[in-house]
N, C-alpha and C positions, 0 to 999 in steps of 0.2 A: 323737741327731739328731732335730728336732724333726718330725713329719709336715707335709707341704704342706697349710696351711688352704684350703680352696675359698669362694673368695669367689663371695657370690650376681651371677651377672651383673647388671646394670644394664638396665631395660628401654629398648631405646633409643626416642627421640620421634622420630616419621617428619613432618615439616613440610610432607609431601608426600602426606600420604594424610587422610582425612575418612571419617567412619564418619558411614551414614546407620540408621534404623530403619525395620525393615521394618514389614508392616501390623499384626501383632500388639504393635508397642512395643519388640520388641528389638532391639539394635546387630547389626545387618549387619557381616561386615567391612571395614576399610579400603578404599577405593576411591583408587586411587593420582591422585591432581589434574593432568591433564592439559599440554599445552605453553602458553603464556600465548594465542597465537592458535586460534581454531577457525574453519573456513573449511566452510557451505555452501547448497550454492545459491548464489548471486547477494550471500551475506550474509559478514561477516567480524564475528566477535566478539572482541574484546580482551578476555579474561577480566582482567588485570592492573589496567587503568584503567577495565573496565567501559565500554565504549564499543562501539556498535553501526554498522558501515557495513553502506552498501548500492550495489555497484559504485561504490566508492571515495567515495561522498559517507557523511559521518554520518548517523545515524537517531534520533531522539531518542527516549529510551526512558527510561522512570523507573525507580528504581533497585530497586525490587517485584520489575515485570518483567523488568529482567536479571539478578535473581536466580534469578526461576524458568527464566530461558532458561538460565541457568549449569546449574543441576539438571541440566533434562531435557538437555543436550547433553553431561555427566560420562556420561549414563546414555542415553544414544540407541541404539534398538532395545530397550531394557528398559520395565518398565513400572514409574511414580512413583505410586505413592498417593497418596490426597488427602490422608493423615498424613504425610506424606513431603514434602508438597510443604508445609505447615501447620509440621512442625517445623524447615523449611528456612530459611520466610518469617517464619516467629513464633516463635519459640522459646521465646520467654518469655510469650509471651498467650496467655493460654486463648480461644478461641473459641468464644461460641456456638451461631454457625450456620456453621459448619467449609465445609460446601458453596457456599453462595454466596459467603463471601468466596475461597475457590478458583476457582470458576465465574467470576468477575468478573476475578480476575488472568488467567487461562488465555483468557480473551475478549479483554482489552486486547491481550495478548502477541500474539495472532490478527492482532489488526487492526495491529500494529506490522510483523509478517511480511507481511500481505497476505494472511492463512492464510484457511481456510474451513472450518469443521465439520463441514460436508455434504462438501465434497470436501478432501478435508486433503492437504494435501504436507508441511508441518512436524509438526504436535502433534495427533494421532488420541486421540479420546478414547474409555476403556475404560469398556463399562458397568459401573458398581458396583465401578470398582476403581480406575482412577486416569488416567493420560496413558500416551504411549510418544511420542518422537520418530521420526519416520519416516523423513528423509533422512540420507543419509551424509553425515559428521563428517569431516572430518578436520585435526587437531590437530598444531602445527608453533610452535617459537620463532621464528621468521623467517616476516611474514607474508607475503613472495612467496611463500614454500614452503607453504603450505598452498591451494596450489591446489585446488581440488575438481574433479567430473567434470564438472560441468555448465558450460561457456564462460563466463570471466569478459567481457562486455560493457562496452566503456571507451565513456564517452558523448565523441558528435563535438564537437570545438569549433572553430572558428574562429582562426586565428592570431591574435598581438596584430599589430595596424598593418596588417593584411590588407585588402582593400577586398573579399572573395570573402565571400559568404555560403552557409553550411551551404544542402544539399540542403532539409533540412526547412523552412528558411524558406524557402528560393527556391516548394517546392510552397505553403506558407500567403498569402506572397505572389502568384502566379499565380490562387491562388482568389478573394482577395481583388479582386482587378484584374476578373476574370470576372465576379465578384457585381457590379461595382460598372458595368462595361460593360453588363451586360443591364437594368438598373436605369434605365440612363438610356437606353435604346432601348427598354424599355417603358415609361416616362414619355414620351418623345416619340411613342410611339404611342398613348399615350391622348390627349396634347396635342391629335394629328393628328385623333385620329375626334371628338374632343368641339369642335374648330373646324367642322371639316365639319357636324355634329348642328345646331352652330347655326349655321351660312350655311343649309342646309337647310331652317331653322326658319324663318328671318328669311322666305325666299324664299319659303316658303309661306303665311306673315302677309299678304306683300304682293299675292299671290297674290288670297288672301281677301280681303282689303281691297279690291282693284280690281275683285273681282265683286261687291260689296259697292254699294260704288259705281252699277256699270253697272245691279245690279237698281234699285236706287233713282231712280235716272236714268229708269228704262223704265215705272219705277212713277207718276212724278211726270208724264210724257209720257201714259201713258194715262189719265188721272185727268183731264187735261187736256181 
């Protein structure tokens, strides 16, 4: 009877995990690739279609930057090197000046979030070492389920065929009405005092003109 050959197992391909390099250049472990939605803050990311909303409207973002939103939100509360974030974005181009074109994606991203550097809520940057994502992630195939903590805000709208107008416009309009009310009650009060200035004027022309007169009269009398 022949012995049982052991065959070498087969390493399996995991299609679900991504292996990034730490700062020294070597492969990290697998990092298992999250649910296709990530939901936070006020923000919803389709990792899938690559697509950015913001309380249910789109966000347009180039595809750079949600790449690097993709990074740092696999990896939020960790910290992303600037190598990290370079072999993420570039894989295949050597760079340069490695800092600025990171500093310049990580800027854009900022301004796509709404972010701030000085006071950061999303992407905190580490001196001398890389990013971290600051807010909480949470990650869901079904994007009503990836509720986060912070109030999703549905903007008000107006029915179709409605003749009612939103609050916000009714206050824009009221303002408008006010500016446009005191505009014309201070025009007719310049009207007012700049008629009076001159009946005033006039009145006092004639004034002088008729002493004008009289002396001249008194003049021509005693000369006489």
């Amino acid at each position: 009877m022949r012995p049982a050959v052991k065959r070498p197992r087969k390493m399996s391909s995991q299609p679900n995990a991504i292996a990034l390099l730490d700062s020294q250049g070597s492969v990290q472990g697998p990092h298992a690739v999250p649910a296709r939605y990530a939901r936070f803050g006020a923000f919803l990311a389709d990792l899938e279609r690559t697509e950015l909303y913001q309380n249910g409207r789109r966000v347009k973002v180039q595809a750079k930057l949600f790449q690097a939103l993709e990074l740092l939100l696999k990896r939020a509360g960790d910290v992303v090197t600037r190598e990290e974030v370079r072999c993420h974005l570039w894989p295949d181009t050597f760079l340069t000046n490695l800092d600025a074109n990171v500093n310049t994606t990580m800027n854009k991203l900022r301004q796509v979030l709404g972010d701030s550097p000085e006071s950061p809520l999303y992407i905190e940057t580490i001196p001398r070492r890389g990013y971290s994502f600051l807010a909480a992630v949470k990650f869901s195939d079904n994007p009503s389920d990836a509720a986060s903590e912070m109030p999703y805000h549905e903007l008000s709208t107006v029915p179709d065929g409605s003749g009612l107008w939103s609050r916000q416009r009714f206050h824009v309009f009221a303002r408008v009405v006010s500016l446009l009310f005191g505009g014309m009650l201070l025009g007719a009060l310049l009207t007012f005092v700049w008629f009076f200035s001159q009946a005033k004027y006039r009145h006092a022309s004639r004034g002088a003109s008729a002493s004008i007169s009289v002396a001249r009269s008194d003049f021509v009398r005693s000369s006489v």
